[in-house]
C-alpha positions in Angstrom: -13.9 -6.0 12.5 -14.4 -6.7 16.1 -15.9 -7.6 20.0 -18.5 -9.8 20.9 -19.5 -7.7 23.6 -18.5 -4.0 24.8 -16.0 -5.0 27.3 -14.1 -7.8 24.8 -14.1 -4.8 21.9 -12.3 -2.4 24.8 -9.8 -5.5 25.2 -8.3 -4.6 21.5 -8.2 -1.0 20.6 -5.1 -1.3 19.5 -5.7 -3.7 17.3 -8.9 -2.2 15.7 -7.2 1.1 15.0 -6.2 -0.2 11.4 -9.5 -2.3 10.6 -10.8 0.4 7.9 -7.5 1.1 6.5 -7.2 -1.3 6.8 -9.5 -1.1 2.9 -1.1 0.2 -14.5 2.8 2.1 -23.9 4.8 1.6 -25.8 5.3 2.8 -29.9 7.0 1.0 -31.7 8.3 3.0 -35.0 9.4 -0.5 -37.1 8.5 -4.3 -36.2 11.9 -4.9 -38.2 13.6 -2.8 -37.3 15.1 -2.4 -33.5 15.9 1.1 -32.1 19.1 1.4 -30.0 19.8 3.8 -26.6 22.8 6.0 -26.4 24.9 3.4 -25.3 24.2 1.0 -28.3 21.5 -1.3 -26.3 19.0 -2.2 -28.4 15.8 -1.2 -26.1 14.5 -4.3 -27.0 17.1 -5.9 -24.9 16.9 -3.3 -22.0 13.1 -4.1 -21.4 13.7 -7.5 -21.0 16.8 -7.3 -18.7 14.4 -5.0 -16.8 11.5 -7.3 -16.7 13.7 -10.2 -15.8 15.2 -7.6 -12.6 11.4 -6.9 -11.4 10.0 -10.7 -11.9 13.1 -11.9 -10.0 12.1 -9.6 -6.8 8.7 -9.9 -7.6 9.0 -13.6 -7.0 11.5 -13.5 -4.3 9.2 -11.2 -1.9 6.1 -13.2 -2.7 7.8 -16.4 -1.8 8.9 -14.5 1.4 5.3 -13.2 2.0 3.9 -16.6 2.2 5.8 -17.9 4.6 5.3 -15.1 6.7 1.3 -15.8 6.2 1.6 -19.5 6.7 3.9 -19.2 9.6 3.3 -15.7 11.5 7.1 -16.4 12.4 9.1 -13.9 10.0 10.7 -11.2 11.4 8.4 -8.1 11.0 11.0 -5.8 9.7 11.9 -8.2 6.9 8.2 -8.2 6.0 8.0 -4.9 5.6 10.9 -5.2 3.7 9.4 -7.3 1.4 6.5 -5.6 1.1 8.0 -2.4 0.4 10.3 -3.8 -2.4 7.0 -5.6 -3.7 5.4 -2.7 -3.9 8.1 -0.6 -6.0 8.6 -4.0 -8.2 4.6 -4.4 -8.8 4.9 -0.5 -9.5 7.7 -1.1 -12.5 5.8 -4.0 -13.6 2.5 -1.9 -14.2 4.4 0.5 -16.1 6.1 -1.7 -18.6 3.1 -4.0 -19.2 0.4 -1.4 -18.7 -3.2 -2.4 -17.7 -3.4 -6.2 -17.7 -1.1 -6.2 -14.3 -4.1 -4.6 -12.4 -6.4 -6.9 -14.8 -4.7 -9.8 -13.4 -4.7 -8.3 -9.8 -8.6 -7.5 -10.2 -9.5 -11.3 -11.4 -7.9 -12.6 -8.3 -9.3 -10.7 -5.7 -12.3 -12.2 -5.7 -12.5 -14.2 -2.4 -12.3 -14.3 1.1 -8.8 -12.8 3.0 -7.7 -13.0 6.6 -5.2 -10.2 7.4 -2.1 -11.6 8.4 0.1 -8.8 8.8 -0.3 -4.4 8.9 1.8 -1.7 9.9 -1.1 0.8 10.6 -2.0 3.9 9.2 0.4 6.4 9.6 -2.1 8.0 12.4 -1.7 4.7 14.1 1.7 4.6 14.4 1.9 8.3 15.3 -0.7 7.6 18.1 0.7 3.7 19.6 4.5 5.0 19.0 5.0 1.7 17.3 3.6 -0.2 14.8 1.4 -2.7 14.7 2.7 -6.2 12.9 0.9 -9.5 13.0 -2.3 -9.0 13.4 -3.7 -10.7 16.3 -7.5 -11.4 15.7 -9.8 -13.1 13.1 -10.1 -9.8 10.9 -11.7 -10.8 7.5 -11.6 -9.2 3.7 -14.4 -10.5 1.0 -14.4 -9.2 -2.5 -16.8 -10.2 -5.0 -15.7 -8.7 -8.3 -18.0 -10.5 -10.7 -21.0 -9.0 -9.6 -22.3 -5.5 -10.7 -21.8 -3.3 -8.3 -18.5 -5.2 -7.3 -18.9 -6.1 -3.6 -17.1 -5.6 -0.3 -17.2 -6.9 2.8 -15.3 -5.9 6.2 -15.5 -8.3 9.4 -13.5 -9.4 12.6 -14.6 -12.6 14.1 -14.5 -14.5 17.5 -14.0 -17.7 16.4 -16.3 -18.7 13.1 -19.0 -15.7 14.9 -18.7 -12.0 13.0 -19.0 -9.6 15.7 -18.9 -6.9 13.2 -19.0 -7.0 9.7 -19.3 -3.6 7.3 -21.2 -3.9 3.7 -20.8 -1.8 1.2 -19.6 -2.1 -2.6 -16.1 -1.2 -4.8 -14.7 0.3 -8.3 -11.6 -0.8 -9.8 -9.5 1.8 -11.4 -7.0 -0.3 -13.5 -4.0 2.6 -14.1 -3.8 2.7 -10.5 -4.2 -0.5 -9.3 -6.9 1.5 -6.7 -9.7 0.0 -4.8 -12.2 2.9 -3.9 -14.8 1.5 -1.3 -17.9 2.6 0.4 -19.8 1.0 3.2 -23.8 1.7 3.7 -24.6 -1.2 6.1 -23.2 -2.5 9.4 -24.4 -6.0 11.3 -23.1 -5.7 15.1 -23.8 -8.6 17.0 -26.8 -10.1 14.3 -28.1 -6.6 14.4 -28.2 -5.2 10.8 -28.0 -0.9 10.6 -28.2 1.5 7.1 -25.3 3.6 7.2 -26.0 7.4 5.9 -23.3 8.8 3.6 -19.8 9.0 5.4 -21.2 6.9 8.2 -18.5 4.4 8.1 -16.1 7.1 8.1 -17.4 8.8 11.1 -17.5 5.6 12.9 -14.0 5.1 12.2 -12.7 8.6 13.4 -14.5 8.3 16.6 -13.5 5.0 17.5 -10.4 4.9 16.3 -11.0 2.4 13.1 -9.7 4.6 10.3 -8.3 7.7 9.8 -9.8 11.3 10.2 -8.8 12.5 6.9 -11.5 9.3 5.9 -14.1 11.6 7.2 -13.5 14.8 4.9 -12.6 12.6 2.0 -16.6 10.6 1.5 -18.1 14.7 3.0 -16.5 15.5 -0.2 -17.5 12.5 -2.0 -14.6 10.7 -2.2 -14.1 7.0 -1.5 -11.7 5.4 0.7 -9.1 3.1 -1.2 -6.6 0.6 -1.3 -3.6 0.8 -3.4 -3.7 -2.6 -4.7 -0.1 -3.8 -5.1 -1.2 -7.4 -5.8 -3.1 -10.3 -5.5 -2.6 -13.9 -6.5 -4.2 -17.3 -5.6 -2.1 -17.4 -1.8 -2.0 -13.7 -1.0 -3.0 -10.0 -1.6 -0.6 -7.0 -0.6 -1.4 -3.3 -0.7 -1.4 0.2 0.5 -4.3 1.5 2.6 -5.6 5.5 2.3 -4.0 6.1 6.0 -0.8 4.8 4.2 -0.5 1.5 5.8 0.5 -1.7 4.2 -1.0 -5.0 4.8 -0.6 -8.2 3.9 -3.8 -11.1 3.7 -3.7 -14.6 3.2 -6.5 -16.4 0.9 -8.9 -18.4 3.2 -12.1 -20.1 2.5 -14.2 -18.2 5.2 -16.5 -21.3 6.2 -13.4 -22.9 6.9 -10.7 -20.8 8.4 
């Protein structure tokens, strides 16, 4: 999250407006025996054309999305491209092979992100007229999900300095793909404050960090989330609560 002082936070509102937002059956009748669709298909044979469809764009956009990460240098709309037709490709893939998609996608979030690329919530966008693209700051993601609670932590940076970070901890749900976050502590400059329930929320409305709905939502004692669409060992895609998508690169945090 971000600003070493008041005056360098004022220099990027803009870009802070999307820091909070920023933040999957089958019955099978006979094993011998294979069923067949109305036009003669075995269904055997449909789900794997099907499979092979989604892999194919699944692996197409994620080459695409690293580049863009490594490079900053893609064209924007074709990122959002990519991460659109991700998203509906992740979302076919989750149906056909039900929960160990999100499994898989829950195993490798563990880490440290940078956010590379965001569109802003859709508040955002209404607000800026435009949206936001490559994201021009140190803004940092760290999951930790082989603790208990699973942990999360929010920061933009100066350099290797946090000028902000947000603490709090995160639940999984694997049909959705969903991470649903809360934040009870804030460090601002070194200086460490306990957040009361829907603090982080608040913060966010009245600065401009998140969206307002985030502020009903934890008063009614629901999380914030991300729509997870995935997460692999170079980088992580999904859909924020404000309905945003982002992109993040893997990092090692004492290093990037």
């Amino acid at each position: 999250m971000t600003g070493f002082h008041r005056t360098t936070i004022l220099l990027y509102p803009a870009t802070l407006l999307c820091i909070l937002q920023l933040t999957f059956p089958f019955l099978v009748a006979n094993a011998f025996a294979p069923t067949f669709s109305k036009n003669n298909v075995p269904n055997t044979a449909l789900r794997v054309a099907t499979a092979k469809d989604y892999e194919a764009t699944i692996t197409s956009c994620k080459e695409f999305l690293c580049k863009a990460a490594e490079s900053k240098a893609e064209d924007s709309e074709l990122v959002l491209d990519s991460l659109l037709d991700l998203e509906k490709s992740m979302r076919k893939k989750r149906k056909a092979e039900g929960d160990s998609v999100a499994e898989e996608v829950l195993k490798n979030l563990t880490g440290d992100w940078r956010l590379i690329f965001t569109t802003g919530t859709v508040d955002t966008q209404e607000r800026l007229k435009a949206k936001i693209n490559y994201f021009p700051i140190k803004a940092m993601q760290s999951f930790d999900a082989t603790t208990e609670p699973m942990t999360i932590t929010n920061g933009i940076f100066l350099g290797d300095f946090a000028v902000l970070k947000f603490f709090g901890d995160f639940q999984f749900d694997l049909v959705k793909s969903k991470v649903e976050f809360d934040f009870d502590r804030i460090v601002v400059l070194g200086f460490s404050i306990d957040l009361p329930k829907a603090g982080a929320a608040k913060i966010g409305a009245k600065t401009g960090l998140g969206s307002k709905s985030n502020v009903k939502n934890a008063e009614k004692g629901k999380a914030a989330f991300f729509n997870w669409i995935s997460a692999d060992g170079n980088i992580a895609t999904a859909r924020g609560g404000g309905g945003g998508l982002a992109l993040w690169k893997r990092v090692q945090l004492d290093e990037d």
